[in-house]
N, C-alpha and C positions, 0 to 999 in steps of 0.2 A: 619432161613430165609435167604435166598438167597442173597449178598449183592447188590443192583442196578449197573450196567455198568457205569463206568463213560462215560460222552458226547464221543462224536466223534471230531477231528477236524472241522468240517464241522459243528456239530450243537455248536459247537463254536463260527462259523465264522456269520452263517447265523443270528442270533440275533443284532451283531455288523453290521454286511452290511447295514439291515433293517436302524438301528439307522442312518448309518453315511447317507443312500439314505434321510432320511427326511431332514439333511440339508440341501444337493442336491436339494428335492424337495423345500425348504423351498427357496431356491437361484433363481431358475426360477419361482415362484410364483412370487417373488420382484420382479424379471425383468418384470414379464408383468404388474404387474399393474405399474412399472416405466413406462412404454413405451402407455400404456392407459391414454385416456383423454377424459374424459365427453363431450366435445365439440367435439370432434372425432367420438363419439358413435350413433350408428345409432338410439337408444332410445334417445338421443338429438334432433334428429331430427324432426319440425312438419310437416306430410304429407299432399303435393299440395292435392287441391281439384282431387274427383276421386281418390286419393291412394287406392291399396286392397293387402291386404297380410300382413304378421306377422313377423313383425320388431322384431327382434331377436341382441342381442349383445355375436358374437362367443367367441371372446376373454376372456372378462367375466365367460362365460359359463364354456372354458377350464381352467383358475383358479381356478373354484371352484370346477370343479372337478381334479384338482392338488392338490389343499386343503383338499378334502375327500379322497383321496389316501392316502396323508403322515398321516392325523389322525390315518388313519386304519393301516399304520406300526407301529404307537407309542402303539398302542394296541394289535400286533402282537408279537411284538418284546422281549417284558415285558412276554408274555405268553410263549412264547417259551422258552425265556433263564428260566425261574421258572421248565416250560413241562421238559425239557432235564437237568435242574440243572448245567446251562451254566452261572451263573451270572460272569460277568466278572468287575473289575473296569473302561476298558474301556465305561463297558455300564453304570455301575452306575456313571460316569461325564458325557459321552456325553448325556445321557437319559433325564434327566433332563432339560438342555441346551437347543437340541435338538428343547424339548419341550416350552420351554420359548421361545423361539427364533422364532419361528414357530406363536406361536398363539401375542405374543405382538406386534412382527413388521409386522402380518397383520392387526393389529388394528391402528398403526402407519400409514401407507399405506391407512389406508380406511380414517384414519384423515383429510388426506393429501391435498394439494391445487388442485389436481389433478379431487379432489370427489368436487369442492366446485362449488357450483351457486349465481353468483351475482346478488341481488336481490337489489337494492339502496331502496326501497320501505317496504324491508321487514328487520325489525330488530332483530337480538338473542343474543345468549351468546358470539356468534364469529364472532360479525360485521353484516353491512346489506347484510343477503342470509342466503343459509341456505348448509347444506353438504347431499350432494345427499345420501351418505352410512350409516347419520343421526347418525355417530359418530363424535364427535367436541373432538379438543386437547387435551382440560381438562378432560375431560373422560378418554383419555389412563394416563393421569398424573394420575388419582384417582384409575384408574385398576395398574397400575404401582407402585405406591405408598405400593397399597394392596399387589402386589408380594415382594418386597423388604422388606418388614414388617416381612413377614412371613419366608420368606429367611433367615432373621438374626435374627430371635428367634431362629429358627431352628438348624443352624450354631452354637449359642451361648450357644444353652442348649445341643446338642450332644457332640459338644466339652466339656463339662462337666458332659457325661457319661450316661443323660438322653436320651432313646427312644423319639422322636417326629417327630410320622410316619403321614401320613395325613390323614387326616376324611371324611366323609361321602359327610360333605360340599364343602369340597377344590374338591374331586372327581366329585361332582355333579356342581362343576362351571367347573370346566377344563371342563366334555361335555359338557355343555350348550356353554362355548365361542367357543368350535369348532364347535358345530350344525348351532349358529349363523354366524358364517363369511361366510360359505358358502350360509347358505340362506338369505343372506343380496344381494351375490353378483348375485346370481341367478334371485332376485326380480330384480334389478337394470337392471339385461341383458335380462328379460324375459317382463317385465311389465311398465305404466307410474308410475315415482316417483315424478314427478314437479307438481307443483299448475297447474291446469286447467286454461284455460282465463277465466272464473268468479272468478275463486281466490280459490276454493275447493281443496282441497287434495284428489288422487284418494286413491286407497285402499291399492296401493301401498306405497305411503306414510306413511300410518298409519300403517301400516306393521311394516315397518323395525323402524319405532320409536317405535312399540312397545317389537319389539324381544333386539332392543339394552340397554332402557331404563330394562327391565327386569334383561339382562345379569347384567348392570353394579347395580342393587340394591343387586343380587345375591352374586355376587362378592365381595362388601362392605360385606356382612352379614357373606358372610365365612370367611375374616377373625377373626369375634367375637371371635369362639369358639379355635380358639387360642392364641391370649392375652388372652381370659379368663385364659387357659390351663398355659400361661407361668406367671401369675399374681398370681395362686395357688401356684405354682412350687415353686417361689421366696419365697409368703409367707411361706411355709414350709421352704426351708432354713432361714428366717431371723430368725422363729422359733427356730429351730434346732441350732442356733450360739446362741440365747439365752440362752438354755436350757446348753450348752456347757458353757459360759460365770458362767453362777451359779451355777454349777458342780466343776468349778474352782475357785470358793469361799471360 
């Protein structure tokens, strides 16, 4: 059998370009929601008697489809370097990163004072108001929390020769927190997300509290099934130094 061609320079190159454009992307995504403010936004706005037409937030709109671009590279990029057999350790450090970097500090950014409505009337977990992107601080602490968890098991048990590649779960949170940040931002720039003057919550509302509250129970569950995996791990070693310990008796 014939042996495979190794890559080309070019499909070398193009795996790592991908990677290094999302942080690119990942850089002007923060600038615009740095430079967005709720009060600024024309979905802030309540229209004079007689308004007609369909208040739209552009700015919005183009973040979150800057956000659906760079996902679609972190999925592109992975495929291709595997397709052409190009895996490089440029891509396997910046890939990773990349990726972290990308989906935490849009959840940081959607946290942020920039999402928030003062509401003196209405009390939560983060003062009276409420966060228009219906992500609150403590949320990225408890998503944050769960990455770093998982990081240094990781870290801890390869450095010690163990395989611990990611599952099903951790894959099926990464999409979900990408699907969600763009259709958080989308609602936000397309539709009402504020209480109504009777004090109801439109659909909108209940929306993004449902997609977020979802992510973040998701995200909690996935990392189970790794402290489980790294709680087994150990007990076989502590076993294993036993078994050595009375061997040596």
């Amino acid at each position: 059998m014939a042996q495979a061609a190794p890559p080309t320079a070019l499909q070398r190159a193009i795996p790592n370009w991908l990677t290094a454009s999302r942080v690119l992307m990942a850089l002007i995504f923060f600038t615009v929601l740095a430079i967005w403010r709720w009060e600024d936004s024309p979905m802030a706005k309540v229209p004079g008697p007689g308004a007609i037409g369909w208040r739209v937030d552009w700015l919005l709109l183009g973040a979150a489809a800057l956000f659906a671009v760079a996902v679609v590279t972190d999925a592109l990029d992975g495929y291709l370097a595997r397709l052409w057999k190009a895996e490089s350790v440029f891509g396997r450090i910046m890939d990773p990163f990349a990726d972290k970097i990308l989906i935490v500090g849009a959840f940081v950014f959607l946290a942020g004072p920039d999402f928030w409505l003062h509401m003196p009337d209405k009390a939560s977990l983060a003062g009276h108001g409420i966060q228009i992107s219906g992500i609150y601080p403590w949320m990225v602490v408890v998503m944050l929390a769960r990455e770093l968890l998982v990081t240094s098991i990781r870290g801890t048990l390869e450095s010690q020769g163990v395989t611990f590649a990611s599952d099903w779960w951790g894959k099926g949170k990464m999409i979900l927190q990408s699907v969600v940040v763009p259709a958080v931002l989308c609602i936000i720039a397309l539709f009402p997300v504020t209480p109504q003057p009777d004090g109801t919550a439109p659909w909108g509302r209940w929306a993004i509290d449902v997609c977020v509250w979802v992510t973040l129970g998701v995200t909690v569950i996935s990392g189970i099934p790794y402290v489980r995996r790294c709680l087994i791990i150990l007990a076989q070693w502590a076993e294993h130094k036993r078994e050595l310990r009375k061997a040596g008796e």
